[in-house]
N, C-alpha and C positions, 0 to 999 in steps of 0.2 A: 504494500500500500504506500503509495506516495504520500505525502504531510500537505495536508489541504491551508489552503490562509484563511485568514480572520472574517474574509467576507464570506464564508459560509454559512449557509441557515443550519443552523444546529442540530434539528430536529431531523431534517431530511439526511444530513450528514451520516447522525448515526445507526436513522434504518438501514443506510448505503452501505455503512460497516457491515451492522448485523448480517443485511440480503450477504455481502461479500463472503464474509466469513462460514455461512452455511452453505454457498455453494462451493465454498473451497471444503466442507466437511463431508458432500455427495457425490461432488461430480469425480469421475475417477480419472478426471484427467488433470485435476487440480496439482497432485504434488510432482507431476510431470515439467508445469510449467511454474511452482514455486521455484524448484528445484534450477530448472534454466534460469532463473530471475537473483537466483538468491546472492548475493553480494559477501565478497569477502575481500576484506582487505580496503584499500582506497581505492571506489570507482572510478574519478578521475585517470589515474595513472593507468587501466585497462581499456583503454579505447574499443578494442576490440568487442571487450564486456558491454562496454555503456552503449556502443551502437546498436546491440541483438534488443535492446528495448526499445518497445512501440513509441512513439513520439507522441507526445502531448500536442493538443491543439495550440494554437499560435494565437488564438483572441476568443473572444464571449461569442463571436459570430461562427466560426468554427464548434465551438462547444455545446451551440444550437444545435448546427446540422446534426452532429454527432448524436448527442440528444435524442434527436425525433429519431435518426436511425435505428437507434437503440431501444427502443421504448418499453419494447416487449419485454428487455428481460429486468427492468424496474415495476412494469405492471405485473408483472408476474405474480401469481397467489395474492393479489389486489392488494401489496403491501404500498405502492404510489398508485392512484388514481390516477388517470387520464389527463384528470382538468390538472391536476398540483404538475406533469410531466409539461403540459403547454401551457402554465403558467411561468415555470423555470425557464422554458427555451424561451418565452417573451422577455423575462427580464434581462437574459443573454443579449438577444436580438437588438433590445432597447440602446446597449453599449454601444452600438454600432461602432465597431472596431476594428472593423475588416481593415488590412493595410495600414494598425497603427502601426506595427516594427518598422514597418519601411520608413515610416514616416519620422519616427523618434532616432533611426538611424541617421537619419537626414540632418539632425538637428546641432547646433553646438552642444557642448558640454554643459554649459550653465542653462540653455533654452531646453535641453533635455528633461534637466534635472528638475526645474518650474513645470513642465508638463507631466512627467512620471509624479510630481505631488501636486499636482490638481487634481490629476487623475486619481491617486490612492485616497485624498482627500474628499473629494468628490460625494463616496456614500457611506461616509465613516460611520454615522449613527442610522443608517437605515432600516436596519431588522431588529 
């Protein structure tokens, strides 16, 4: 499991543990892909290691799509509803984010740095 940030909803967070953790206790294919995943040592220095993992999405806009794609296996046994999964991809959506790397690439140093804390500051107290 990756370490999620502070803007997570709490609640949804830890049924996504729970649903995690029991289908790593069913599915028999679960400690096949622990086992490939599992880290020893300093990942950095294993390039080799750190590339065989899937890649995270790049923005809230990607994190949608992925989202809807996926739907099925968080509606699963009706532990997320329907509405709570297109509620989540909406407030994704909302960031509209698509193309910020690029664009924070783009920037100076100090114009980066005023935009990365707008942006973190932005929904500090929202949930």
């Amino acid at each position: 499991m990756r370490t999620p940030d502070g803007s997570a909803l709490v609640h949804l967070l830890l049924a996504g543990i729970v649903m995690t953790a029991d289908w790593g206790m069913k599915d028999e294919n679960s400690l096949k892909l622990a086992e490939k995943h599992y880290v020893k040592g300093d990942l950095p220095k294993d390039l080799a290691h750190l590339k065989s993992f899937p890649k995270l999405p790049g923005s809230c806009d990607e994190s949608s799509r992925i989202l809807l794609e996926k739907r099925a296996l968080y509606e699963r046994e009706d532990v997320f509803p329907p509405g709570v999964i297109d509620y989540v991809a909406k407030i994704l959506q909302e960031e509209k984010d698509k193309g910020l790397s690029k664009k924070l690439k783009g920037l100076s140093g100090k114009q980066r740095l005023q935009e990365v804390q707008k942006i973190m500051h932005k929904d500090l107290h929202r949930h």
